[in-house]
Structure formats: structure tokens, C-alpha cells
BATI-243756 format. One record per residue (C-alpha): x, y, z; residue in one letter. Coordinates in steps of 0.1 Angstrom, whole numbers, plus 5000, padded with zeros to 4 digits. Layout:
BEGIN
@xx->X, yy->Y, zz->Z, aa->A .
...
END
This chain:
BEGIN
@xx->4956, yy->4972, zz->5106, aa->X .
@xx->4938, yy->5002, zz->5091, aa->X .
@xx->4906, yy->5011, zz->5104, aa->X .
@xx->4872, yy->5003, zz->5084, aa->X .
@xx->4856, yy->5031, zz->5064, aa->X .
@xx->4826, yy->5043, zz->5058, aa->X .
@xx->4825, yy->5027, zz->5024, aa->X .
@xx->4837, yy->4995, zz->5035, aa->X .
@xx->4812, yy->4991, zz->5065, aa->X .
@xx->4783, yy->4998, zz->5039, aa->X .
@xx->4798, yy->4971, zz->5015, aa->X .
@xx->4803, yy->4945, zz->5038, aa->X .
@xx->4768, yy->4951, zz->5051, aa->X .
@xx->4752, yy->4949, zz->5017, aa->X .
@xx->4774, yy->4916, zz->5010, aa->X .
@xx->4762, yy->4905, zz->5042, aa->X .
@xx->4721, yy->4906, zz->5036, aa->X .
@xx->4725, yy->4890, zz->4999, aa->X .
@xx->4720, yy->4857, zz->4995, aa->X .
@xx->4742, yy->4844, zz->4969, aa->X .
@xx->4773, yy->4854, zz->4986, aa->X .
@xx->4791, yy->4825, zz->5010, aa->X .
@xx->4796, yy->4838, zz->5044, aa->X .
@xx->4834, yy->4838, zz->5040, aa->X .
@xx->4836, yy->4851, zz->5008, aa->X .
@xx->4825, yy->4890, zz->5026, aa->X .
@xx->4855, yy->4884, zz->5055, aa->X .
@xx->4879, yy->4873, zz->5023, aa->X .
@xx->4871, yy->4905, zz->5002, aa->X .
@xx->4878, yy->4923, zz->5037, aa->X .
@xx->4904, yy->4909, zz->5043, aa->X .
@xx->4920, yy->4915, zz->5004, aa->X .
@xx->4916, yy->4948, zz->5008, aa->X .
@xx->4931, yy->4956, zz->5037, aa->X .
@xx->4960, yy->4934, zz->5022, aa->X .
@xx->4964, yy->4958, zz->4993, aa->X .
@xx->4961, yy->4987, zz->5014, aa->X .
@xx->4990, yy->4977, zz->5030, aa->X .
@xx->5011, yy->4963, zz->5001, aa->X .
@xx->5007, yy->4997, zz->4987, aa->X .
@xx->5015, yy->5019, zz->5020, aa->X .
@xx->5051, yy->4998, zz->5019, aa->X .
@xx->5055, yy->4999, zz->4984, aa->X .
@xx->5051, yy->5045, zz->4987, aa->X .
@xx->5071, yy->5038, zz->5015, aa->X .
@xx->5102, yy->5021, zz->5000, aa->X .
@xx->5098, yy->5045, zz->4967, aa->X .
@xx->5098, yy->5073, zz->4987, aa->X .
@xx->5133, yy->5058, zz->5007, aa->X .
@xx->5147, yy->5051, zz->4977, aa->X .
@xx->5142, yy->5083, zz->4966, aa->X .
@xx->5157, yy->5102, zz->4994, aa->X .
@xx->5187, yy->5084, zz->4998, aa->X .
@xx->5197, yy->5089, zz->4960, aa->X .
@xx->5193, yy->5128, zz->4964, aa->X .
@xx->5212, yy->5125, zz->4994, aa->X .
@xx->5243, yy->5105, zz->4981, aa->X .
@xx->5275, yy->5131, zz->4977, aa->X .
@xx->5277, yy->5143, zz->4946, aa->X .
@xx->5313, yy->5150, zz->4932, aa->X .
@xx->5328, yy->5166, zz->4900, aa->X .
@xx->5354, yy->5144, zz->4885, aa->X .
@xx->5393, yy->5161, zz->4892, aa->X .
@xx->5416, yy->5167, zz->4864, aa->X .
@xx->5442, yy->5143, zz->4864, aa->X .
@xx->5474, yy->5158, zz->4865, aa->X .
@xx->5503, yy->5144, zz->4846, aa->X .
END
């Protein structure tokens, strides 16, 4: 899990002392963005992979075929 920021702790705070936001609607926004932190860590994470292994394959120069 990623830790809480600064940001977050102040939004969640502020979410918590309004009144026309649910209790559970401030845990689900939390929990959202740590989702989508997350999905996007993995998703750098497989580019990046993907990206290595392509530079790494062998490349060759065709041989003349000899008749």
C-alpha cells in the first residue's frame, strides 16, 4: 500500500468535517486513489519491461543466400 500524503491527509480531513458527505463515501475516494496509484505503478512497470526486453532481443543482418 502506499503511504498517505500530505495532500491526502488534508483532504480526507476536510471530507471528514463536511456534512453532506456519507461517512463511506471519504474511505471510498481513499481507497480509489490508492487503486489508481497502483494501476499506474504496474502499468510504468510493464512498459518499461516491455521496453527493455525489445532493446535487448539479438538483432541480426539478413545473410546472402548463396546459390
Amino acid at each position: 500500500m502506499i503511504p498517505l500524503t500530505a495532500n491526502e491527509i488534508r483532504h480526507v480531513y476536510a471530507l471528514t468535517r463536511r456534512i453532506d458527505h456519507p461517512r463511506g463515501h471519504v474511505r471510498r475516494w481513499s481507497d480509489w486513489r490508492r487503486h489508481q496509484a497502483r494501476a499506474r505503478y504496474c502499468h510504468y512497470k510493464r512498459r518499461i519491461r516491455a521496453a527493455q526486453t525489445s532493446s535487448m532481443r539479438i538483432k541480426t543482418t539478413p545473410q546472402p543466400l548463396l546459390l
